[in-house]
VEXKOL-852039 format. One record per residue (C-alpha): residue number from 1; residue in one letter; y, z, x. Coordinates in nm, 2 decimals. Each point is the difference from the previous one (the first is absolute). Layout:
N
- NUM, A, Y, Z, X
...
***
This chain:
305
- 1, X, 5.64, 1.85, 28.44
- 2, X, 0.36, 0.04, -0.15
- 3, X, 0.19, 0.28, 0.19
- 4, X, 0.21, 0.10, -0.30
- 5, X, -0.36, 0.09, -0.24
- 6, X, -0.15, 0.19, 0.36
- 7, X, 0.31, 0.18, -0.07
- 8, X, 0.00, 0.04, -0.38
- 9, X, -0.41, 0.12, 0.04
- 10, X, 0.13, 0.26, 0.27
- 11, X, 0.29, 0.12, -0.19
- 12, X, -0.26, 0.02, -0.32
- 13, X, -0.27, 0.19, 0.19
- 14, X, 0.26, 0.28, 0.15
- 15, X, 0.20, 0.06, -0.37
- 16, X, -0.39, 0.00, -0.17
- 17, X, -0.13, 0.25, 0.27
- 18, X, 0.31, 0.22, 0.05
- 19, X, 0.07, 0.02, -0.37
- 20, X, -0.39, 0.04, -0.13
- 21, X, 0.00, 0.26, 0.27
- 22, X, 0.28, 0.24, -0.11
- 23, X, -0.07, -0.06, -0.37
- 24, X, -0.36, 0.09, 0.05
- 25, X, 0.07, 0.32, 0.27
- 26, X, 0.22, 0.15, -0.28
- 27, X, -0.24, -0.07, -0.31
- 28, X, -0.31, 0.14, 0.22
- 29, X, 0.24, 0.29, 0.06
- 30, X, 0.02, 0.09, -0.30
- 31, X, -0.29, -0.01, -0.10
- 32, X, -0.15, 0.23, 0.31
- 33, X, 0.28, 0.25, -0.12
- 34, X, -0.13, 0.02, -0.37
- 35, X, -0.38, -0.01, 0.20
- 36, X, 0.12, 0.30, 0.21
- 37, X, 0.19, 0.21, -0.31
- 38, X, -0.33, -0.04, -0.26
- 39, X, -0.18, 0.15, 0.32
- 40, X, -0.15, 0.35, -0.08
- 41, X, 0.06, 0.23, 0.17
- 42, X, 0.33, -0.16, 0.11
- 43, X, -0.01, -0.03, 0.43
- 44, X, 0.24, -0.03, 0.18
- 45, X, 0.12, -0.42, 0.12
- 46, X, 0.27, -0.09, 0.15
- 47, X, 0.28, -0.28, -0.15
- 48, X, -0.06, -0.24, 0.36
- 49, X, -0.39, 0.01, 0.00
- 50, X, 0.03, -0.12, -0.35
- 51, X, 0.23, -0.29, 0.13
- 52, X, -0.16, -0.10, 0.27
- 53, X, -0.37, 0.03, -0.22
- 54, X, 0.19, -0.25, -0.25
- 55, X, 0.16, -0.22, 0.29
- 56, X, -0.39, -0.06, 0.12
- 57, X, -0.13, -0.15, -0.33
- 58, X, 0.27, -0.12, -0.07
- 59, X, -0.01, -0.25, 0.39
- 60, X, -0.38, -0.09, -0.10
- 61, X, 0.14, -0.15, -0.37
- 62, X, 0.32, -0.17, 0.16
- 63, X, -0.25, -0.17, 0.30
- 64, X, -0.27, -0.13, -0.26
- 65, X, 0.28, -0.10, -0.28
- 66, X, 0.24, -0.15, 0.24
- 67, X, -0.21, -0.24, 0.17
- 68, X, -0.17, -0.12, -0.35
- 69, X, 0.38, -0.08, -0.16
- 70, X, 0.13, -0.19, 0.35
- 71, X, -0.32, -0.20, 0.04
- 72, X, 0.02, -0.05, -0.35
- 73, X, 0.39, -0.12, 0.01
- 74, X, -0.12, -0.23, 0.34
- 75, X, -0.24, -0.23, -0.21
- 76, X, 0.25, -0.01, -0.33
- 77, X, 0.31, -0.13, 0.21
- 78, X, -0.25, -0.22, 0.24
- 79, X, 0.06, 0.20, 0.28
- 80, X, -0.39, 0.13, 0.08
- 81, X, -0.05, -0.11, 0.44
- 82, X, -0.14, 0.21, 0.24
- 83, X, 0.37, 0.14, 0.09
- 84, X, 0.08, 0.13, -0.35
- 85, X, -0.37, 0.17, 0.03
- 86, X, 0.09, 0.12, 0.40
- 87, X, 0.33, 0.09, -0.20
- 88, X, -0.16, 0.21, -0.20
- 89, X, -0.21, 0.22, 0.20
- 90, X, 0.22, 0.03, 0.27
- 91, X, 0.29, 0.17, -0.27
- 92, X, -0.33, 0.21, -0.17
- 93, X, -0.04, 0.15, 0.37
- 94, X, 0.32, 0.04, 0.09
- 95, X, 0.10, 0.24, -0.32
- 96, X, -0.36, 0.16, -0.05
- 97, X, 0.04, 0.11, 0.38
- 98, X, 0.36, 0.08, -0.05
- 99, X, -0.04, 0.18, -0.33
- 100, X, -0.32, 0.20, 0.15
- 101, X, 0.25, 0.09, 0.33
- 102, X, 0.29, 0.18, -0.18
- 103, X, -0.27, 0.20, -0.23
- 104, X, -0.18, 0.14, 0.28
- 105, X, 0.33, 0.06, 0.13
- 106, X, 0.16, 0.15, -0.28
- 107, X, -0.30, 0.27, -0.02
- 108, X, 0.20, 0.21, 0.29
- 109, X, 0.25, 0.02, -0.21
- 110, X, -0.01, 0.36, -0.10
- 111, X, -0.07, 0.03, -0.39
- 112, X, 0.12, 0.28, -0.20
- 113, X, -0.24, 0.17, -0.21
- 114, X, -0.05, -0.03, -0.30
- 115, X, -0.13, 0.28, -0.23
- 116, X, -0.26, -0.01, -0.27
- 117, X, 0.15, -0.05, -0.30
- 118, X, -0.07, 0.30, -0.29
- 119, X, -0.16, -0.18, -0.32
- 120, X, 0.00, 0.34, -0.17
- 121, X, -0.10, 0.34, -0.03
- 122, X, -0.23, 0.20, -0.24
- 123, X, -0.19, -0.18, -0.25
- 124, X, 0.10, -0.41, 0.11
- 125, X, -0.20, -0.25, -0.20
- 126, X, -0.13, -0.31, 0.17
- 127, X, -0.01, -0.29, -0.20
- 128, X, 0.04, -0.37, -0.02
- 129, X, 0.34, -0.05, -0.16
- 130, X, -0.13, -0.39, -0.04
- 131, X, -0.27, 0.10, -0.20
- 132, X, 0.05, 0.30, -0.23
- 133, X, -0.43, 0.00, -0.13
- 134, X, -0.11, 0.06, 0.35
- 135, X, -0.10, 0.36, 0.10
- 136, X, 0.30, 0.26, 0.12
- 137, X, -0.08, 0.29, 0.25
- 138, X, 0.20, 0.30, 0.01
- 139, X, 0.02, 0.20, 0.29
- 140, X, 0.07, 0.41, -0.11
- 141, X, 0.09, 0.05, 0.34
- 142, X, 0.14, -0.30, 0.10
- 143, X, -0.02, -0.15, 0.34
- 144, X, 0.01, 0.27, 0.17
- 145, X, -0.39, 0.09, -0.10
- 146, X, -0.03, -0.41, -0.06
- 147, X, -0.40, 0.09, -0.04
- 148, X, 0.04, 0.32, -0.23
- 149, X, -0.02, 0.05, -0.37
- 150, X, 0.11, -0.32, -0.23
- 151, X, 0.01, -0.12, -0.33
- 152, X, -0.17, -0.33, -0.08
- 153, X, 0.13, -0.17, -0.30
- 154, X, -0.24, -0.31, -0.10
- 155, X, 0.11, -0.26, -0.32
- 156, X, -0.19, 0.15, -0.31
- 157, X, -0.19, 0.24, 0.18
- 158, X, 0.04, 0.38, 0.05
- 159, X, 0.21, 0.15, 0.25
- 160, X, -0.22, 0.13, 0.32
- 161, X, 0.08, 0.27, 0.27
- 162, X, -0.12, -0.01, 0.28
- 163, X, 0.03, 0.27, 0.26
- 164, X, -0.05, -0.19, 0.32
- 165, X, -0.08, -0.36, 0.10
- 166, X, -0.36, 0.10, 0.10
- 167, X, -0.10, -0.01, -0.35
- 168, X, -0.20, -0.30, -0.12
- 169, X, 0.30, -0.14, -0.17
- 170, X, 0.10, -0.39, 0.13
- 171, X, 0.38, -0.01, 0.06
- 172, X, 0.16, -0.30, -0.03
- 173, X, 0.17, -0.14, 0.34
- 174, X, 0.31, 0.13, 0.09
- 175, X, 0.25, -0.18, 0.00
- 176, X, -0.19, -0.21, -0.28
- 177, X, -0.11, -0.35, 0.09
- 178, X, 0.20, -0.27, -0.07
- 179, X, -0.08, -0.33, -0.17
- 180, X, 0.08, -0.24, 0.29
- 181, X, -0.22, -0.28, 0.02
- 182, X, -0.24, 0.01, 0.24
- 183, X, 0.12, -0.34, 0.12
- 184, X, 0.32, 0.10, 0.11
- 185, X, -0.09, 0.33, 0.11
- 186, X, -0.25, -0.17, 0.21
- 187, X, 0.26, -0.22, 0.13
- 188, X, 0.26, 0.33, 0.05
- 189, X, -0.31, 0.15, 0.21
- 190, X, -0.06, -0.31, 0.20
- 191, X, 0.35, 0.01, 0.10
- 192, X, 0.02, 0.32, 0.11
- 193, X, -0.31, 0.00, 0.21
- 194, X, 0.12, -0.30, 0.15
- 195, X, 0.33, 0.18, 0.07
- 196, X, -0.16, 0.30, 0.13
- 197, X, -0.23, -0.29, 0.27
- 198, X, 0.38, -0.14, 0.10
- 199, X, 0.14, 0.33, 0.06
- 200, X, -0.34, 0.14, 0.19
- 201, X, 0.00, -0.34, 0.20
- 202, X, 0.42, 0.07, 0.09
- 203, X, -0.07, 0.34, 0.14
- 204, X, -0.32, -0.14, 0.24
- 205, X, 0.23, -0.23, 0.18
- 206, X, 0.21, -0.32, -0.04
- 207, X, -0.34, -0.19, 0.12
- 208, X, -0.19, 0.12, -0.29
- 209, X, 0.25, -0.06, -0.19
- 210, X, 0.09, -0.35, 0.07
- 211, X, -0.39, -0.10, -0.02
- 212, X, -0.03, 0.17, -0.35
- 213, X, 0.31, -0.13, -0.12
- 214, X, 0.01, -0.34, 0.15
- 215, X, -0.35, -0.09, -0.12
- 216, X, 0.05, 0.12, -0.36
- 217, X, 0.39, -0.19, -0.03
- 218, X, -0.22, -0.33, 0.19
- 219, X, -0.29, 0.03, -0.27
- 220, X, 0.28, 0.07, -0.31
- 221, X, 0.16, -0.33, 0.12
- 222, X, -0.32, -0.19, 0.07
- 223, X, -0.09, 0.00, -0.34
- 224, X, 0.30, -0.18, -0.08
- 225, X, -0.19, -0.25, -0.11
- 226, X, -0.07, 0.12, -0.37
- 227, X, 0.44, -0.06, -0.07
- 228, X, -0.13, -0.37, -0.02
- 229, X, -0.34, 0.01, -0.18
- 230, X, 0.17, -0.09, -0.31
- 231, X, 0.32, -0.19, -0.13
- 232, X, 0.12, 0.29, -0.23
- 233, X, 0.20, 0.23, 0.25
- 234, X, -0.09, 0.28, -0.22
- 235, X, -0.37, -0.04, 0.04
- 236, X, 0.05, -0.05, 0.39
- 237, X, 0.20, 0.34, -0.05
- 238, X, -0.27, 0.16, -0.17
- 239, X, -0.30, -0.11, 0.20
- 240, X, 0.16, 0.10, 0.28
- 241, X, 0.06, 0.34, -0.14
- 242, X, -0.34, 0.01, -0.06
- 243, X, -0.13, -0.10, 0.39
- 244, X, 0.20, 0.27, 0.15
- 245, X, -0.14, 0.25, -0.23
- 246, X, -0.33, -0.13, 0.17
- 247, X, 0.16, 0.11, 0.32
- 248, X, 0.13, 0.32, -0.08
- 249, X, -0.35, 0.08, -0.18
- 250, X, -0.16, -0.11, 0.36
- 251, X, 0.22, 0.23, 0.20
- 252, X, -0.02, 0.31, -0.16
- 253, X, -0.38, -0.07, -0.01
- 254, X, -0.03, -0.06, 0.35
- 255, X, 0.28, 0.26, 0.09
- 256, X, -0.25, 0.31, -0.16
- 257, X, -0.11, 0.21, 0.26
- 258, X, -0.39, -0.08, -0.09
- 259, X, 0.06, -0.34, 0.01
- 260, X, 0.12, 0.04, 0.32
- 261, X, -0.29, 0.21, 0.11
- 262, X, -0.25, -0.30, -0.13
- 263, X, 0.19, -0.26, 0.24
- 264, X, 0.01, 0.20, 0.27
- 265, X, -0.32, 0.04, -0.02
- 266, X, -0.10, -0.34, -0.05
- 267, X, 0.22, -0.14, 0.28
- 268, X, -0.16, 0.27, 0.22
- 269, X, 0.29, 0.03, 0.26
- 270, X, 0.04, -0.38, 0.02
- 271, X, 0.39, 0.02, -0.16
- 272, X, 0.20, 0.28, -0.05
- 273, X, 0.01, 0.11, -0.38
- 274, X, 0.37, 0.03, 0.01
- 275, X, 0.04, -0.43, 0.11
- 276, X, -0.32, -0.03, -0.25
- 277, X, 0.19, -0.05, -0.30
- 278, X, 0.30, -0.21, 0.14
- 279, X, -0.24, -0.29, 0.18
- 280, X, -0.17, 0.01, -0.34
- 281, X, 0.36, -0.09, -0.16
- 282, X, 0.07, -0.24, 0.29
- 283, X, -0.36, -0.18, -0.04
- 284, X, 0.02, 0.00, -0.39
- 285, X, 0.37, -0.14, 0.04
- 286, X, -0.06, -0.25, 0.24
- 287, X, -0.32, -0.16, -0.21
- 288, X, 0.24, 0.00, -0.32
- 289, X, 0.26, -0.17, 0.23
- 290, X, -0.31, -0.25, 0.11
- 291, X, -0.11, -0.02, -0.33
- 292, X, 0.38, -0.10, -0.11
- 293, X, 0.06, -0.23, 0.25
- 294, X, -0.32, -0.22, -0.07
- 295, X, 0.05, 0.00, -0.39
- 296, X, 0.37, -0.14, 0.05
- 297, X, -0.13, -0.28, 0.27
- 298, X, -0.28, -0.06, -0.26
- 299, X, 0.26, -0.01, -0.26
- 300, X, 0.26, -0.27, 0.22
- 301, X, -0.31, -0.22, 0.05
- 302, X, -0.06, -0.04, -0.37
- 303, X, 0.32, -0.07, -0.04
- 304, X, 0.03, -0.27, 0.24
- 305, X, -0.31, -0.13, -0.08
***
């Protein structure tokens, strides 16, 4: 394999992690800060648990997306060999355990507290600013009697009071739902579960850690395969996109506590739950990796032949 693309794909994966990374971290920021301000009533949150909530999500994007684009970029410049692959998940380690390191250790930093922020007093109206023929709640009291008297105001309908929320009345949610897809919302929850597993795993010990991580970076790059299903690179991008969706949807599956329960019960003692999961990745990796290495022999006989 030619030393200068090893170099090239090592360069790519590093720029594409660090930068999708810090881009991501701040846009997830944001939006937990708007999530925490529409919060009612307001508590109080502090600016670094935000950070390091956004920093989390934003390490299980960077690993998925960063080893799809240089696996990707290996087969378009002919560079795709077991090093650019060992490549690969050796880098996807080395910053998911680095990354995970400095979080945990910028927790001790002490934070400074931040205070509830006051969305208004007396008589505040609650409405979708988006949508201005959705219902509006006013609070008489405001937030400080947040289940007290109100106004409802509903499109073409009569205004109602309503003394307390134990009436029969249906509120609408508050804050009011939005109109993400459910695909990407699904995919923003997957995420953050998985997250929440690679931080859990980091504070059980480095051994945990290493099996859970190790496996999941080993099965990711297993199914490197589906880069070189097709001749269009952006179909290989795309079906590729799509397999590691599969994974994600298999480890926050397996990764629920009653999920857990049911193969701990099945294996009956025989393994321990917690190197369950990563022997299933290492199993299911290694057959893919079997599976791959028998198609492309099959493949070079044709061709001979």
């Amino acid at each position: 394999m030619n030393v200068r693309k090893l170099a090239k794909l090592i360069l790519l994966f590093s720029l594409t992690f660090l930068i999708t990374f810090i881009l991501v971290a701040i846009f997830k920021f944001l939006s937990l800060r708007v999530d925490w301000v529409k919060n009612l009533p307001p508590r109080p949150e502090t600016t670094l648990t935000l950070l390091i909530s956004a920093a989390h999500w934003s390490l299980s994007l960077s690993l998925f997306s960063s080893i799809i684009l240089a696996l990707n970029y290996a087969v378009r410049r002919n560079c795709f060999s077991i090093t650019a692959i060992v490549c690969v998940m050796s880098l996807s380690f080395f910053f998911c355990f680095g990354i995970s390191f400095l979080l945990e250790q910028w927790k001790g930093v002490p934070p400074s507290q931040v205070s509830g922020i006051t969305l208004g007093d007396k008589g505040l109206i609650l409405s979708n600013a988006l949508n201005k023929n959705e219902t509006a709640v006013v609070l008489l009291n405001g937030l400080d009697d947040l289940n007290g008297p109100r106004v409802i105001a509903i499109p073409d309908q009569p205004l109602v009071y309503q003394r307390s929320v134990s009436s029969n009345f249906n509120l609408p949610d508050v804050p009011f739902a939005d109109e993400t897809p459910w695909f990407l919302k699904s995919i923003s929850i997957d995420l953050r579960l998985n997250a929440e597993v690679f931080q859990r795993k980091f504070n059980q010990g480095f051994y945990n850690y290493f099996m859970y991580a190790g496996s999941l970076i080993f099965l990711l790059c297993s199914i490197a395969y589906t880069v070189r299903l097709s001749s269009w690179p952006l179909a290989n991008l795309f079906l590729a996109a799509l397999a590691f969706r599969g994974v994600l949807a298999i480890n926050t599956l397996f990764n629920r506590p009653e999920m857990m329960d049911t193969i701990d019960s099945f294996l009956n003692g025989i393994v321990p739950i917690d190197i369950a999961l990563p022997l299933f990745f290492l199993g299911f990796g290694i057959l893919v990796n079997i599976y791959s290495l028998l198609s492309f022999a099959a493949k070079r006989r044709y061709e001979d032949d």
